[in-house]
C-alpha positions as CSV (number, residue, x, y, z in Angstrom):
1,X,79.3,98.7,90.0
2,X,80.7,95.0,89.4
3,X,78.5,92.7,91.5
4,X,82.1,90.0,91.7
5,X,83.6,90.2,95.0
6,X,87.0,88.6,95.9
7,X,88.1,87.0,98.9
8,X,91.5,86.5,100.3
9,X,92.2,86.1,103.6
10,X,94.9,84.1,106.2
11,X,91.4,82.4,107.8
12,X,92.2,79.0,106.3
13,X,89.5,76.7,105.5
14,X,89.2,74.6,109.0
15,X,87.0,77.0,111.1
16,X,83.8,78.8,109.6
17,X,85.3,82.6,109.2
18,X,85.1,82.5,105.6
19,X,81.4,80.9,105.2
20,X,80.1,83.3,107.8
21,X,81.9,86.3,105.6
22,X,80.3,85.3,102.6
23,X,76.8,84.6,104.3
24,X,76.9,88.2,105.3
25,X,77.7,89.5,102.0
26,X,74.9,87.4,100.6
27,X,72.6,89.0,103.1
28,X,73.1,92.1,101.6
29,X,73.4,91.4,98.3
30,X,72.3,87.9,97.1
31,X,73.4,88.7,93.3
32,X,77.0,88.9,94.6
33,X,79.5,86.9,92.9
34,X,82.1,85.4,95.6
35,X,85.7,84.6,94.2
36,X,87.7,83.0,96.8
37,X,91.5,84.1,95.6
38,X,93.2,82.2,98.8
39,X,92.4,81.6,102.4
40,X,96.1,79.7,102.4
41,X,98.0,83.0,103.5
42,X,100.8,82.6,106.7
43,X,99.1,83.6,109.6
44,X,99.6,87.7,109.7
45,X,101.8,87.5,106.8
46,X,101.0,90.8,105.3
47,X,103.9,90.4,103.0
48,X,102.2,87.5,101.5
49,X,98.8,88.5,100.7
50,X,100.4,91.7,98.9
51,X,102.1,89.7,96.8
52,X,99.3,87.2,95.7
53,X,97.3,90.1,95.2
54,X,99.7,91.5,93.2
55,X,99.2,88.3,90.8
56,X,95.6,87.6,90.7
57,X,93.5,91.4,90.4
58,X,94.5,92.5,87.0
59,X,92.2,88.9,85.5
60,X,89.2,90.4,86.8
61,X,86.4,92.5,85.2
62,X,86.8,95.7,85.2
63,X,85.2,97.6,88.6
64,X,85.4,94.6,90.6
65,X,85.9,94.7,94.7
66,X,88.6,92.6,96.3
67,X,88.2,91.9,99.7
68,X,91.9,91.3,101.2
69,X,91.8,90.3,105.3
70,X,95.3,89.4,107.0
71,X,94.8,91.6,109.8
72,X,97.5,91.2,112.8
73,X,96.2,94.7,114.4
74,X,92.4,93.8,114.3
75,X,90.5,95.9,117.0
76,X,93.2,98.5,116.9
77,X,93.7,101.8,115.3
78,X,94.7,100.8,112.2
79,X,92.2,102.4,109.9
80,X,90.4,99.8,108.0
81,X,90.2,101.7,104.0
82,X,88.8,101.4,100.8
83,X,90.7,102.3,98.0
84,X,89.8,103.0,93.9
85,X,92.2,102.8,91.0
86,X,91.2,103.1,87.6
87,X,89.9,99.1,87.3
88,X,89.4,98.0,90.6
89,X,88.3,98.5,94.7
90,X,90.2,97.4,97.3
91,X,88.9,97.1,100.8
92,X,91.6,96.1,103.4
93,X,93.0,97.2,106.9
94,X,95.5,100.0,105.9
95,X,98.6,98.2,106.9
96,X,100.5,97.8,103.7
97,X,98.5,94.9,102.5
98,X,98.0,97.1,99.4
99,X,101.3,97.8,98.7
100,X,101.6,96.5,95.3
101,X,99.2,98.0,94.3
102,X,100.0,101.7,94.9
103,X,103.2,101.0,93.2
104,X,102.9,98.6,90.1
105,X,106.5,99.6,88.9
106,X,108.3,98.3,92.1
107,X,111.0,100.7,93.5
108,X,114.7,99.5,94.0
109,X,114.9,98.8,98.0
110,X,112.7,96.8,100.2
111,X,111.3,98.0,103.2
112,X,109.9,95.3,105.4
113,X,107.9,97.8,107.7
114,X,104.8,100.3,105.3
115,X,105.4,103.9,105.9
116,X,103.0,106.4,104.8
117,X,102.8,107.3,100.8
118,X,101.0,109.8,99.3
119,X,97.9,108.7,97.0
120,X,99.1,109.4,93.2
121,X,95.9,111.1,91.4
122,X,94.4,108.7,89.6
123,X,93.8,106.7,92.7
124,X,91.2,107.5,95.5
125,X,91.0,106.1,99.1
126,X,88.4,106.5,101.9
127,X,88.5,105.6,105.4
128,X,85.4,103.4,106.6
129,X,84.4,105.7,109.6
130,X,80.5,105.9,108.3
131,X,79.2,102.7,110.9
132,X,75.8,102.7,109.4
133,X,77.8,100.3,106.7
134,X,79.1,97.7,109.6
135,X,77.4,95.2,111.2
136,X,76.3,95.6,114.7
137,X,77.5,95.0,117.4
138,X,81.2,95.0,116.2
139,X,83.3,92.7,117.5
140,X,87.1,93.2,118.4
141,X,88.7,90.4,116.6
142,X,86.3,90.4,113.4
143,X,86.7,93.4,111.5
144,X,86.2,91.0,108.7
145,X,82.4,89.7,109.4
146,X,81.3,92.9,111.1
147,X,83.7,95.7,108.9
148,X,84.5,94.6,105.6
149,X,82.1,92.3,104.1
150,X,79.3,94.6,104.9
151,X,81.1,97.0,103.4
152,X,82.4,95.4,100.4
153,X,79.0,94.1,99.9
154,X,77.3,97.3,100.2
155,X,80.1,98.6,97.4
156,X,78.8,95.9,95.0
157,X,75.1,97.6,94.9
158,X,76.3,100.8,93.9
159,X,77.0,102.5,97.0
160,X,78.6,106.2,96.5
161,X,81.9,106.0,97.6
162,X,81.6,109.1,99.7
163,X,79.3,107.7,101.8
164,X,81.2,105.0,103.6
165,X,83.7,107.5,105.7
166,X,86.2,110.4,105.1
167,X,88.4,110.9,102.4
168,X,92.1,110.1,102.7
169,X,95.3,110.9,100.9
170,X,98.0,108.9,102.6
171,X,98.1,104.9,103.0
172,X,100.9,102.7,104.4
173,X,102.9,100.9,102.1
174,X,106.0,99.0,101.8
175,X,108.2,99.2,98.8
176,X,108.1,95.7,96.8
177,X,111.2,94.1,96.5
178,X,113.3,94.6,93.3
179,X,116.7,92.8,92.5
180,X,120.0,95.0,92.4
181,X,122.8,94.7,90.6
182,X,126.2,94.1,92.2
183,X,129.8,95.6,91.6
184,X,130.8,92.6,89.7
185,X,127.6,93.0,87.5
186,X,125.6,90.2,88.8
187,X,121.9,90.5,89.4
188,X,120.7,90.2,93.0
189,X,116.8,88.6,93.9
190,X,115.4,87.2,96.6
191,X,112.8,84.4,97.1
192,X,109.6,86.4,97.8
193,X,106.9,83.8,97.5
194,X,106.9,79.7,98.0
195,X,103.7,78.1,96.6
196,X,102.0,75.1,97.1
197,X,104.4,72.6,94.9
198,X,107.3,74.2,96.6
199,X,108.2,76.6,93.6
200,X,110.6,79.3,94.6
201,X,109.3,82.8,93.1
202,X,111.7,85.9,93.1
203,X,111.6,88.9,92.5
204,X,113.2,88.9,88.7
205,X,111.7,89.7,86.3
206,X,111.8,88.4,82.7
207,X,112.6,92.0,82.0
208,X,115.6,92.2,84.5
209,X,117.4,89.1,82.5
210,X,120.1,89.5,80.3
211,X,119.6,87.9,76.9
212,X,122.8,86.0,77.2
213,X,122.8,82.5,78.3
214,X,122.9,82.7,82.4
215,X,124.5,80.8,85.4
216,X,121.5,80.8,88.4
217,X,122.7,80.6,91.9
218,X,120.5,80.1,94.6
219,X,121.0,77.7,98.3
220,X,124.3,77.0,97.3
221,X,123.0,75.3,93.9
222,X,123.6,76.0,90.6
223,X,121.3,76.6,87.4
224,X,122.5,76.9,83.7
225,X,120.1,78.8,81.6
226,X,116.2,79.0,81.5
227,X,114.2,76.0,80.6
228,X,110.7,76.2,78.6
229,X,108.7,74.4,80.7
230,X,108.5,72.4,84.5
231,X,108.9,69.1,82.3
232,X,112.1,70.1,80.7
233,X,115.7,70.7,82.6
234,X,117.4,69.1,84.8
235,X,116.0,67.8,88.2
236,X,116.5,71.2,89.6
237,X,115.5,73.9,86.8
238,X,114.6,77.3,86.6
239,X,111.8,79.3,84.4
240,X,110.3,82.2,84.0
241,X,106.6,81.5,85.6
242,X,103.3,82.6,84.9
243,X,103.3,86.1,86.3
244,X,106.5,86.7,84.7
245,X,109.0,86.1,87.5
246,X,111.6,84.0,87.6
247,X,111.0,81.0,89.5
248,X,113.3,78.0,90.9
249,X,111.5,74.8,90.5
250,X,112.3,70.8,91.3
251,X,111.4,68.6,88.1
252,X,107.9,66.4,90.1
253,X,109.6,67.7,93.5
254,X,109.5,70.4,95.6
255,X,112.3,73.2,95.4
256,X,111.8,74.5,98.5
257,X,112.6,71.3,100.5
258,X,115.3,69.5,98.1
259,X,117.3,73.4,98.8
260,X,115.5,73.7,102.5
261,X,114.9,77.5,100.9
262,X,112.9,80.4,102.7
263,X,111.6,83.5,101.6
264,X,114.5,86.1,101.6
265,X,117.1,83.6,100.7
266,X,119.1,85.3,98.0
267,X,119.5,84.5,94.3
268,X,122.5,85.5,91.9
269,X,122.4,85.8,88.4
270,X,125.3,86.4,86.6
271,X,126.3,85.6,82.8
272,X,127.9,82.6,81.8
């Protein structure tokens, strides 16, 4: 069992919820090795954290467990789950934080609220019901000091799977968001992710482009073509990012603000 744990979590980096998670996990296992992923996720933004999941878990080794807390129905009865695929562990409240990851070829339509999906076979999920794994006495509105990171932490020393709670089949997910294409054969995205220097990620893939040269609409702007590189282009430009979606970016500037953008806002793509 990979001893590498990953954090992320909406806690932010202001109060100590993220120290006093790791400080438990250290209890437990002092050999753990803590990634912090982000702790800059929106406030209950579920949507969020599934995506930046979605972009940083394939880089790790092989076997290791990735702690992801943005948890609007804490002290509920949401289940709170961990999950196995074939490289990784997941442990999460089961609220479609994990949605990405149950379907790593995106389906065609978006649904903003998880419904149930079955479990395909080569993944695994339990339900933490065992509460010899939690820390006592559990409180209401930290599943994530007194739930998870005992939990994730016993994981890292080899815990048996089995012994943490029941075996599950179905977890809420929502269905990522894939572009369409229109009758007039244009390619429809939407904005699904803003970083930090205001880039506007979609949902396009490099795959979903035509090879032909392309016009980019987006906020009532237009783009011609693809440029190589954030340096190159035109003030506003657009590029195909690191985790191989296409992104609108502002040449030293932010995107996001020069087109006052949100996540949803549409895109078009069309041929020129």
């Amino acid at each position: 069992m990979s001893s590498i744990i990953t954090l992320i979590t909406d806690f932010g980096l202001a109060d100590p919820y993220v120290g006093v998670m790791k400080g438990v996990m250290l209890g437990i296992n002092p050999q753990a090795v803590i990634v912090d992923i982000s702790h800059a996720i929106e406030p209950q933004n579920i949507h969020q954290a599934a995506f930046v999941l979605s972009t940083a878990y394939h880089f790790f080794p092989q076997g290791a467990i990735h702690v992801v807390i943005v948890d609007p129905g804490v002290g509920s009865r949401r289940r709170a789950i961990i999950l196995k695929t074939p490289s990784a562990y997941f442990v999460a409240p089961d609220n479609g934080i994990l949605s990405y990851v149950l379907s790593p070829a995106p389906v065609a339509s978006f649904g903003p609220e998880p419904g149930e999906r079955e479990l395909s076979p080569e993944l695994q999920a339990i339900a933490i019901t065992n509460p010899r794994f939690w820390r006592h006495p559990v409180s209401s509105t930290f599943h994530g000091r007194d739930i998870f990171a005992p939990v994730a932490a016993s994981l890292s020393l080899g815990t048996p799977l089995h012994e943490f709670g029941e075996v599950v089949h179905f977890l809420l997910a929502f269905s990522p968001p894939r572009p369409s294409v229109d009758a007039a054969g244009a390619i429809i995205g939407h904005i699904i992710h803003i970083d930090r220097f205001g880039n506007l990620i979609t949902d396009v893939g490099d795959n979903d482009l035509p090879q032909d040269d392309i016009l980019i609409e987006v906020c009532d702007r237009r783009i011609k073509g693809l440029s190589p590189s954030y340096a190159e282009g035109e003030e506003l430009l657009a590029l195909i990012g690191s985790d191989g979606n296409l992104e609108i970016a502002a040449k030293n500037k932010s995107a996001a603000e020069m087109l006052k953008a949100r996540i949803g806002d549409e895109i078009r793509i069309k041929r020129r």
